[in-house]
C-alpha positions in Angstrom: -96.7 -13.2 8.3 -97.2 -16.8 10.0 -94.8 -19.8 10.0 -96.1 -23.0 11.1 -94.4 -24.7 13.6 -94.9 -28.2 14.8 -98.8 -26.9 15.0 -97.9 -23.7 16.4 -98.4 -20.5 14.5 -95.6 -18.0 14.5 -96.6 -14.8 13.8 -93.2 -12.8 12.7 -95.1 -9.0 12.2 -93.8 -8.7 15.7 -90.2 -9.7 15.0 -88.9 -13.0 17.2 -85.3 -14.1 18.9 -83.7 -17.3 17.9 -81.1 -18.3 20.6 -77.5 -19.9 19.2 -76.6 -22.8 20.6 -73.4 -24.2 19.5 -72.6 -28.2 20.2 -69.2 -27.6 18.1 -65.9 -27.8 19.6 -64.4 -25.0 17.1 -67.1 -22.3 17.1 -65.6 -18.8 16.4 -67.3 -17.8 19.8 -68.7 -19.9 22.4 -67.1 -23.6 21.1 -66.8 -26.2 23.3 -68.7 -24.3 26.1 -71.8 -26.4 26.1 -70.9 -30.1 25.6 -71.9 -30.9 29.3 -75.9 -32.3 29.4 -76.2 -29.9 32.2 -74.4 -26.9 30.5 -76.6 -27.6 27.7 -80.3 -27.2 29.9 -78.7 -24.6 32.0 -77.9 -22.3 28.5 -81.1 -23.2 27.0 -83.0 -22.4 30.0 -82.1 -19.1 30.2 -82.5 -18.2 26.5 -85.8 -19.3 26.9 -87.1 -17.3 30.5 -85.0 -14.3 28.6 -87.3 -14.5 25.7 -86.0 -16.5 22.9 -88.6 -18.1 20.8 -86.3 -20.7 19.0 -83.3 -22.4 19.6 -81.3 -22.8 17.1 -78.6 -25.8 17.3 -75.5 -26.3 15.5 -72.7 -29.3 15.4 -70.9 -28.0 12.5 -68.9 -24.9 12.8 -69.4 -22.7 9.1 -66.7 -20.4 9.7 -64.5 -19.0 7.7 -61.9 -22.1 7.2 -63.6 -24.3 9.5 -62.6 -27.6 9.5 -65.0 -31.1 7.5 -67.1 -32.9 10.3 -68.2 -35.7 8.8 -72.5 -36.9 8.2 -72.5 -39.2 10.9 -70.3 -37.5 13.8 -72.8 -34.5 12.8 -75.9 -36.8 13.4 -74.1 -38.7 17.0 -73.6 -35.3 18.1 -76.6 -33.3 17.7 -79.6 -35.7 17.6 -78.7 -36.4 21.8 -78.7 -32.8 22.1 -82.2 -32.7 20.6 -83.6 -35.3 22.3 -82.1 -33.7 25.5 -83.4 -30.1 25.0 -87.1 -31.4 24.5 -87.2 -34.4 26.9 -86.5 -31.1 29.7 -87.9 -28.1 27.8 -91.2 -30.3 25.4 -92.7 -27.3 24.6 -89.2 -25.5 22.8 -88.9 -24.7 18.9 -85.6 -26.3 17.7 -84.1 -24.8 14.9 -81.4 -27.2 13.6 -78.6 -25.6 11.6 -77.3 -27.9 9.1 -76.7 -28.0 5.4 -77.4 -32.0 5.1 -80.5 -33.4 4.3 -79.8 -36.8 6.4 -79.2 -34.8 9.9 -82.0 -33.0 9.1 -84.3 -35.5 8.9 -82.6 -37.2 11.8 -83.7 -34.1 13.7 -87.2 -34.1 12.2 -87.6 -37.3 13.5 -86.8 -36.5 17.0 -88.8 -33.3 17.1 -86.8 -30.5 15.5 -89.3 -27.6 14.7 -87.5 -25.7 11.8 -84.4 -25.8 9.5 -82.0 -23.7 8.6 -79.4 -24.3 5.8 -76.8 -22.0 5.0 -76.2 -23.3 1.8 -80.2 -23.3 1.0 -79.8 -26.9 -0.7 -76.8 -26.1 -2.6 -74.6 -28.6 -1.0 -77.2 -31.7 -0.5 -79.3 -32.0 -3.6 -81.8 -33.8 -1.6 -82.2 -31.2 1.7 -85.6 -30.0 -0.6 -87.3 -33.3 -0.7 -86.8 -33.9 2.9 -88.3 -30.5 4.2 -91.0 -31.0 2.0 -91.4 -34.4 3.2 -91.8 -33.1 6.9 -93.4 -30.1 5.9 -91.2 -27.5 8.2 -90.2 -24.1 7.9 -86.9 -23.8 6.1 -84.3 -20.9 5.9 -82.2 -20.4 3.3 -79.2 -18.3 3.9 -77.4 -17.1 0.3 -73.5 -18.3 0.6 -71.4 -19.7 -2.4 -68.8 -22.4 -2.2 -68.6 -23.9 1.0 -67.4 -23.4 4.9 -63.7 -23.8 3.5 -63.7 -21.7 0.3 -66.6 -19.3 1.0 -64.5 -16.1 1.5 -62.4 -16.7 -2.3 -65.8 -16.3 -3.8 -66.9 -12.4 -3.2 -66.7 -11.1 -6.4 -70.0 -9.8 -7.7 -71.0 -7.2 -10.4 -73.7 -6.3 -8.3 -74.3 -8.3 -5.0 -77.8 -7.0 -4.2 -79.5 -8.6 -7.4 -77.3 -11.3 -8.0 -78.8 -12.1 -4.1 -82.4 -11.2 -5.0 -82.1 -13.8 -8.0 -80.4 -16.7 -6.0 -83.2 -16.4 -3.9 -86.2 -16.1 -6.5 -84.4 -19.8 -8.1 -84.6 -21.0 -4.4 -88.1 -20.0 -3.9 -89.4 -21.2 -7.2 -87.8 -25.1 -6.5 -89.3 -24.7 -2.9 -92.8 -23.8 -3.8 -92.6 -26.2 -7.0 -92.0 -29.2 -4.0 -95.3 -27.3 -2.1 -92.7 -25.8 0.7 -95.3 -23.3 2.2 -93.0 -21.9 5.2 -89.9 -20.4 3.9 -87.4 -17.6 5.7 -84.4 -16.0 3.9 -80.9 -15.2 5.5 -78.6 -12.8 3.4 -75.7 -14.3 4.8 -74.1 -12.0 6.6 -70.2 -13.0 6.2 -70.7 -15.7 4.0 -68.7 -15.2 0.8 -69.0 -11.6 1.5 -65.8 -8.8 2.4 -66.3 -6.9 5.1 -67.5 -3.9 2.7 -69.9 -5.7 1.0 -71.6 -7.2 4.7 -72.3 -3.3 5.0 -73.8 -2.7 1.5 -75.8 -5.7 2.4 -77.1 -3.7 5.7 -77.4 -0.6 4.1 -79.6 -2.2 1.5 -81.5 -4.6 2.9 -85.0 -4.0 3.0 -85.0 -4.7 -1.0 -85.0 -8.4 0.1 -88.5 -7.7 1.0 -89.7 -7.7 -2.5 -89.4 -11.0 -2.2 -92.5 -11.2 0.9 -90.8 -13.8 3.0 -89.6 -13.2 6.5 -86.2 -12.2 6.9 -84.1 -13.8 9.4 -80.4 -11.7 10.4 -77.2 -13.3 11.9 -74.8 -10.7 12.3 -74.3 -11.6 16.6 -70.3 -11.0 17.8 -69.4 -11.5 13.4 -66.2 -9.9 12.5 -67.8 -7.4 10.3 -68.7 -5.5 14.1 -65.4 -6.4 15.5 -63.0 -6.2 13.2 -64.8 -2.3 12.3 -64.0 -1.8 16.3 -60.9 -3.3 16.2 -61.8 -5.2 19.3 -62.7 -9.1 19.4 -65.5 -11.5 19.7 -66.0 -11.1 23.4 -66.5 -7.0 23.0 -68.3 -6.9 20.0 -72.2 -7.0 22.0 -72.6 -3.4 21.8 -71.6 -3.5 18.1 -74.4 -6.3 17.6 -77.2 -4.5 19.6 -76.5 -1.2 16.6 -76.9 -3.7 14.1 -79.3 -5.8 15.1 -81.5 -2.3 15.6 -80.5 -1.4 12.5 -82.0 -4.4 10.7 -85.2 -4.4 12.8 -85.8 -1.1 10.8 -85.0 -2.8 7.5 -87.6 -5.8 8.0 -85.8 -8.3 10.2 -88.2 -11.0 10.9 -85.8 -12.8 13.5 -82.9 -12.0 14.8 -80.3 -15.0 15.7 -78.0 -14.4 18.7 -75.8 -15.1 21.4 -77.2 -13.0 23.6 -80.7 -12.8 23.9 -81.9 -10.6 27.1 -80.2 -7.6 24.5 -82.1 -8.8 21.5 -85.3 -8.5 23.4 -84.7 -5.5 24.6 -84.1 -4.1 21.2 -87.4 -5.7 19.9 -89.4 -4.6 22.8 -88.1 -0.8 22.3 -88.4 -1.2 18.5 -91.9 -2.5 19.1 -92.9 1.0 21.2 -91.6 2.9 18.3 -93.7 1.5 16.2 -97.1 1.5 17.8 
């Protein structure tokens, strides 16, 4: 299984890191840390020498309740950071996380590798057209509603197949616009309670019925902490179990704040399964 990345083949049998990088002052863990050009190198830098294949890039928090940024601060902040990361580190795979099509394009344009939506083109009607235009791997995380009104939206009558059909919709629009490299997120904590996060775990190699990589975000989420009754800042233990976990439920990449760990639990996953 093979994503194709600026030229580069991927191959995602042997499952891959993607690094967090957050250019948000309100992230729910490390905002505001890395706003300084040389904070920024010296963070990406040591994802990369601990192993991280991507970096993924965000400048609009999606947490619970998290506050409207508008298009174009979105686009003044992030596309510097872009051209920052790759003017120092040329040969890095930028994932940019954003759910508008216009600041994805903006970060096509300036060498972005790979996109990743959490609202898989449900909240820009054109996001499609422009990853099909620039003919980059996209990942489509399953949320309803949006950043703000995500969590009053976790009813379901049965959240596993009401997930396996949003995604068979997505797919089919994607393949009808000849999208070729295509990665699924189940969301973890997006309009989702706490119980249902685990049900999600607990069932989550069905998603590979749908033969797509699978990409898991679960780092420092309050479905560890909140379980531990701890916080943020203790919950890497807690991600390290669960990132294990859904390395033996198909996990094709695993996105983090901590990457040496997330290695670690690849490499050791990888010896099991010689």
């Amino acid at each position: 299984m093979t994503i194709n990345c600026k030229g580069q083949l991927i191959n995602l049998s042997i499952p891959k890191i993607m690094g967090i990088l957050n250019v948000t002052p309100n992230s729910f863990f490390d905002g505001g840390k890395y706003n300084l050009e040389n904070e920024i190198l010296a963070r990406v830098e040591k994802m990369l020498a601990e192993g991280a294949t991507f970096i993924d890039i965000g400048a609009y928090s999606s947490k619970p309740s998290a506050e409207f940024v508008s298009e174009k601060e979105e686009i003044e902040r992030i596309v510097p950071v872009v051209q920052l990361i790759l003017k120092n580190f040329p040969e890095a795979l930028l994932s940019i996380d954003t759910f508008r099509s216009e600041v994805a394009k903006a970060c096509i344009e300036n060498g972005a590798a790979l996109i990743n939506d959490i609202a898989a083109g449900n909240l820009d009607d054109k996001m499609f057209e422009v990853i099909a235009k620039y003919n980059v791997p996209y990942i489509m995380m399953h949320m309803r509603g949006t950043p703000q009104t995500m969590q009053s939206m976790t009813h379901y009558d049965d959240i596993i197949k009401e997930m396996l059909f949003y995604f068979s919709e997505k797919i089919n629009k994607a393949r009808s616009l000849g999208i070729n490299d295509l990665i699924i997120d189940p969301g973890f904590g997006f309009a989702k309670t706490l119980e249902q996060n685990f049900e999600v775990m607990q069932k989550m190699e069905l998603f590979q019925m749908l033969e797509l990589p699978l990409l898991v975000g679960i780092s420092r989420k309050s479905m560890i902490y909140k379980v531990l009754n701890s916080n943020p800042e203790e919950a890497l233990n807690g991600t390290t179990f669960l990132n294990t976990i859904a390395l033996t439920k198909g996990a094709s990449i695993l996105r983090v704040h901590d990457v040496k760990e997330a290695v670690e639990c690849v490499q050791l996953w990888n010896k099991m399964n010689v």
